[in-house]
BALUM-449329 format. One line per 4 residues: number of its first residue (from 0); for each residue z, x, y of C-alpha. Coordinates in Angstrom, 2 decimals. Layout:
# BALUM-449329
NUM = Z/X/Y | ...
***
This chain:
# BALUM-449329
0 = -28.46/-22.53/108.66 | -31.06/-19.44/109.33 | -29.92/-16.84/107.37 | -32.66/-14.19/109.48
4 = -29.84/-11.33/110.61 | -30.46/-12.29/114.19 | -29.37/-16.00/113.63 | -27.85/-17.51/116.47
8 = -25.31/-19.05/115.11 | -24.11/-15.99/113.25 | -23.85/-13.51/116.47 | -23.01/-15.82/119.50
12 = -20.81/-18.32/120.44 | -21.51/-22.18/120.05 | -23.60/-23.35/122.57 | -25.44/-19.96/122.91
16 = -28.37/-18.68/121.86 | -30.59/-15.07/122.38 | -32.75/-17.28/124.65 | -29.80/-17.70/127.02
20 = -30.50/-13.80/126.82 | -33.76/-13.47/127.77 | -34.24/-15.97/130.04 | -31.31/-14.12/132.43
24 = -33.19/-11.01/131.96 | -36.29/-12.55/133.53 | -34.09/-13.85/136.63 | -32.98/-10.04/137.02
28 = -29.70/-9.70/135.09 | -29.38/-7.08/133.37 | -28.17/-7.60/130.38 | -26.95/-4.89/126.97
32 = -30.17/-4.04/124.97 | -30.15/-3.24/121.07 | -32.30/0.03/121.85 | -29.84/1.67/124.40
36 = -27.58/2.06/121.29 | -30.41/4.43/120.31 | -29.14/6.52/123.35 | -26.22/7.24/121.59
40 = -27.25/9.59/119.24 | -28.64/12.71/121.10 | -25.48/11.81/123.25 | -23.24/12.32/120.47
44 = -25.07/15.89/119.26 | -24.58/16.33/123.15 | -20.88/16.05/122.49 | -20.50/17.83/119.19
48 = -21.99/20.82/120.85 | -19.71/20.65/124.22 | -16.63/20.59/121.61 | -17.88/23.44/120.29
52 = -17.77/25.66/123.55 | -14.82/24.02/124.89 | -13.13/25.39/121.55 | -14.40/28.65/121.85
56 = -14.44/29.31/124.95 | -11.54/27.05/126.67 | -9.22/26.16/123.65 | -9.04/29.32/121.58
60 = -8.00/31.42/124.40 | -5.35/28.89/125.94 | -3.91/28.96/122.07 | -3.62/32.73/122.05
64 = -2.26/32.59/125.18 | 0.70/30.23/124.06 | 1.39/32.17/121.11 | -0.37/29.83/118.37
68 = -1.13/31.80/115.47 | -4.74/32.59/114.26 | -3.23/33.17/110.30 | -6.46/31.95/108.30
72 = -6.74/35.53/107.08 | -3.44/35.99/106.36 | -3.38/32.67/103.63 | -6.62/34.26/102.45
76 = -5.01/37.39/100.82 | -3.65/37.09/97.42 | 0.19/37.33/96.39 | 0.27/40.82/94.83
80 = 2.97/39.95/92.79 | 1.65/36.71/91.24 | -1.56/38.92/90.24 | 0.31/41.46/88.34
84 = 2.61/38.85/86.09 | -0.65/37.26/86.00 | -3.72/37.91/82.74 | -6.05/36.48/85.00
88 = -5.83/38.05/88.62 | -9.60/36.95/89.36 | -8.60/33.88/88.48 | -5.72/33.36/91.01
92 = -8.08/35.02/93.60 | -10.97/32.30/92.95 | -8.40/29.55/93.25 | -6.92/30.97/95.97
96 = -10.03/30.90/98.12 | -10.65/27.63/97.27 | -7.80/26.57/98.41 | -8.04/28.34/101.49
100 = -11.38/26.64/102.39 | -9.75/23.69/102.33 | -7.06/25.12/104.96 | -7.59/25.37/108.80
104 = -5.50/27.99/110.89 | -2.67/26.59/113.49 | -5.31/27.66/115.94 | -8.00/25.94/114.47
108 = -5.73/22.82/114.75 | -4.77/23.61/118.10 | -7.75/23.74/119.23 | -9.42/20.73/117.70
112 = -6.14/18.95/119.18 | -6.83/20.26/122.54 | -10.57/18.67/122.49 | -9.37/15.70/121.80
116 = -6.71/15.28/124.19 | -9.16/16.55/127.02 | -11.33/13.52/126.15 | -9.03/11.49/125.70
120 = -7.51/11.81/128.92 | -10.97/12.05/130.36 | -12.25/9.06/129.47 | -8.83/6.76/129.88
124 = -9.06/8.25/133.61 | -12.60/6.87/133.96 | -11.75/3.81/131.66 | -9.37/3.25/134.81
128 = -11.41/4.49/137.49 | -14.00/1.90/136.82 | -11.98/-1.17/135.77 | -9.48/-0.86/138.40
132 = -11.53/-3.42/140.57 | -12.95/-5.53/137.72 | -12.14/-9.35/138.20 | -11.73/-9.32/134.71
136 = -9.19/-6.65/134.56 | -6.73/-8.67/135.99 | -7.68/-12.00/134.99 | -8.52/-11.61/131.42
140 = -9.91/-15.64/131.48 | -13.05/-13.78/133.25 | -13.84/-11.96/130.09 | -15.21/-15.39/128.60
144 = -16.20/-17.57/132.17 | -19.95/-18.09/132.61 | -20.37/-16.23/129.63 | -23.53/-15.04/128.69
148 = -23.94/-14.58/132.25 | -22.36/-11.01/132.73 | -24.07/-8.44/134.22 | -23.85/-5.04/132.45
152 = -22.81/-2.49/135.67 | -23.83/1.60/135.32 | -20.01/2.30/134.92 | -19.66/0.24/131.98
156 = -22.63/1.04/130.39 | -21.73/4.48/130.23 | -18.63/4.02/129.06 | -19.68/2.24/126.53
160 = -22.37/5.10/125.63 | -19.69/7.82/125.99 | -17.09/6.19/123.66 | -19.86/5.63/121.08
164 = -21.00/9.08/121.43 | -17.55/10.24/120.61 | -16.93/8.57/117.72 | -20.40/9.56/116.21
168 = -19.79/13.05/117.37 | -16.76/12.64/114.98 | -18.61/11.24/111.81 | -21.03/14.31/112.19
172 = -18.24/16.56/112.21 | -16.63/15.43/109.19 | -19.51/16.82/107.32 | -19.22/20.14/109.17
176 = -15.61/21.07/109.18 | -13.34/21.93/106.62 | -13.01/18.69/104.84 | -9.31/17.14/104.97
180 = -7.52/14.93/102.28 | -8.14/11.54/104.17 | -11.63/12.17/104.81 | -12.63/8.83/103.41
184 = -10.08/6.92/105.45 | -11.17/8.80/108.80 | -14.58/8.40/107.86 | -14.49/4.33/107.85
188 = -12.15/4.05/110.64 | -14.59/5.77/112.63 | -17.50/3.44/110.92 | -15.45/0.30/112.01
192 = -15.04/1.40/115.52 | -18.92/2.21/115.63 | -19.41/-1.22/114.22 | -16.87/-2.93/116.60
196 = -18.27/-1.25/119.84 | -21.95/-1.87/118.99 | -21.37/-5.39/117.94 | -19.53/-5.93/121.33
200 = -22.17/-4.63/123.33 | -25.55/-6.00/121.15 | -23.83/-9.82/122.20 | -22.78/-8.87/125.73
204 = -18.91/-8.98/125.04 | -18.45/-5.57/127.36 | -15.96/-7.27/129.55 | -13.56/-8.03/126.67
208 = -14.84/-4.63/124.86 | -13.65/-2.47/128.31 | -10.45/-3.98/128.07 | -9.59/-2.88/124.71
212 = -11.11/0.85/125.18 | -8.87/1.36/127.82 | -5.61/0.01/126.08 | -6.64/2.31/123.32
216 = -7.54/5.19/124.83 | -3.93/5.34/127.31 | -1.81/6.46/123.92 | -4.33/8.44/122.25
220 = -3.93/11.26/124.75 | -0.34/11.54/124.27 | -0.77/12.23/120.47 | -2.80/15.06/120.50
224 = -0.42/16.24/123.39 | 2.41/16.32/120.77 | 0.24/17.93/118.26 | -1.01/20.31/120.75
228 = 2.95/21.50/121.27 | 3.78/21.13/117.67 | 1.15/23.83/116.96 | 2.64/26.08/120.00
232 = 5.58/25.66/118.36 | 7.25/24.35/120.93 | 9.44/21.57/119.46 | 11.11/19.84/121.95
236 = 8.38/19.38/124.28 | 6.33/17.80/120.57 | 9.07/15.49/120.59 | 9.65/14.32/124.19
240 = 5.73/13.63/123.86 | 5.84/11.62/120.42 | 8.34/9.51/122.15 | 6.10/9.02/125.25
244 = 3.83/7.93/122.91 | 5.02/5.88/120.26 | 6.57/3.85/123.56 | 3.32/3.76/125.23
248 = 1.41/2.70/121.39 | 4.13/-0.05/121.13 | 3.69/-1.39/124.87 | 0.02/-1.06/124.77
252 = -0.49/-2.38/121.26 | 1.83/-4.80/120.52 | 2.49/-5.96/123.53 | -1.04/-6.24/125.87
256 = -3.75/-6.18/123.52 | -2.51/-9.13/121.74 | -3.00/-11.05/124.98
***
């Protein structure tokens, strides 16, 4: 067996090779390229910025407007009376601070939530908008037939881009924002859905790879719906929407992706 990285055998099904690849390309397919991942990138600092108006400028002020509280400096000043039974008050105050780095307001959350469910929602609606008359979509045996021959459409391409974007926009964040106890575990989920979506499109497996964005992306919304409210404080409407969407994870999930 070739063990170059590009091997044939390791990246495409039996009975396929890259050639299959090019020589579609030269009869006017078009076809996933490795350097439109490179695309990606100034996409994704693209993204990171638009989060950061949308927070300010969109998120913030909806928060305020729903009551969420803004108590960062609050945590930030020091229990009086734990300095005065204290020998050390400059040493409560250092760890204090520390601490509070580590801490993000409700409205902080809030709005971070609020991003997320706007994409979310966003790009599920145009996950749908563009499948909806895919042959595949409906007939999941299409995902595979006359396979390599699959032509990559606009649509797809760009959702392909856009979800990529996102989740790169979210490993540059982690670095930015106040760093959270399962950093680590966020940070390689988000590696292995990079990996995952760029493997699916370097071998042309978009149909398949469309299919599962949009069964992911339909509960994703719903979470960061019930966050939003649980931040608002408003506790029935954060449960009504956890329910909405633990049904719609278990449907979706469990139930279609499997098949």
């Amino acid at each position: 067996m070739n063990l170059s990285i590009w091997n044939d055998e390791f990246w495409l099904p039996q009975n396929t090779t890259w050639q299959n690849f090019h020589e579609l390309e030269q009869n006017g397919v078009r076809l996933p390229k490795i350097r439109d991942l490179l695309y990606v990138y100034p996409l994704a600092a693209l993204l990171y910025i638009t989060r950061l108006l949308f927070e300010y400028y969109i998120a913030q002020p909806l928060g305020r407007s729903v009551g969420v509280r803004d108590d960062q400096l609050n945590k930030q000043r020091i229990d009086k009376k734990s300095i005065n039974r204290s020998k050390s008050p400059d040493n409560i105050q250092k760890q204090q601070q520390r601490r509070t780095k580590t801490r993000m307001s409700p409205l902080a959350k809030f709005s971070e939530s609020t991003w997320r469910f706007t994409f979310y929602l966003s790009v599920f609606l145009y996950g749908v908008l563009i499948m909806k008359d895919k042959i595949w979509l409906w007939d999941t045996r299409h995902c595979w037939l006359n396979y390599p021959n699959h032509e990559l459409t606009n649509d797809v391409y760009w959702y392909y881009m856009i979800e990529l974007a996102f989740y790169w926009s979210l490993v540059f964040s982690q670095f930015i924002d106040v760093k959270r106890k399962d950093f680590w575990e966020m940070f390689l989920h988000h590696i292995a859905t990079i990996s995952l979506l760029s493997f699916s499109y370097i071998v042309n497996f978009v149909r398949v790879g469309s299919l599962v964005l949009v069964v992911h992306d339909c509960g994703d919304y719903w979470l960061e719906g019930a966050k939003m409210a649980k931040y608002a404080r408003a506790q029935r409407l954060c449960d009504t929407t956890f329910v909405i969407f633990a049904v719609v994870w278990f449907i979706t999930r469990l139930c279609f992706y499997p098949y």
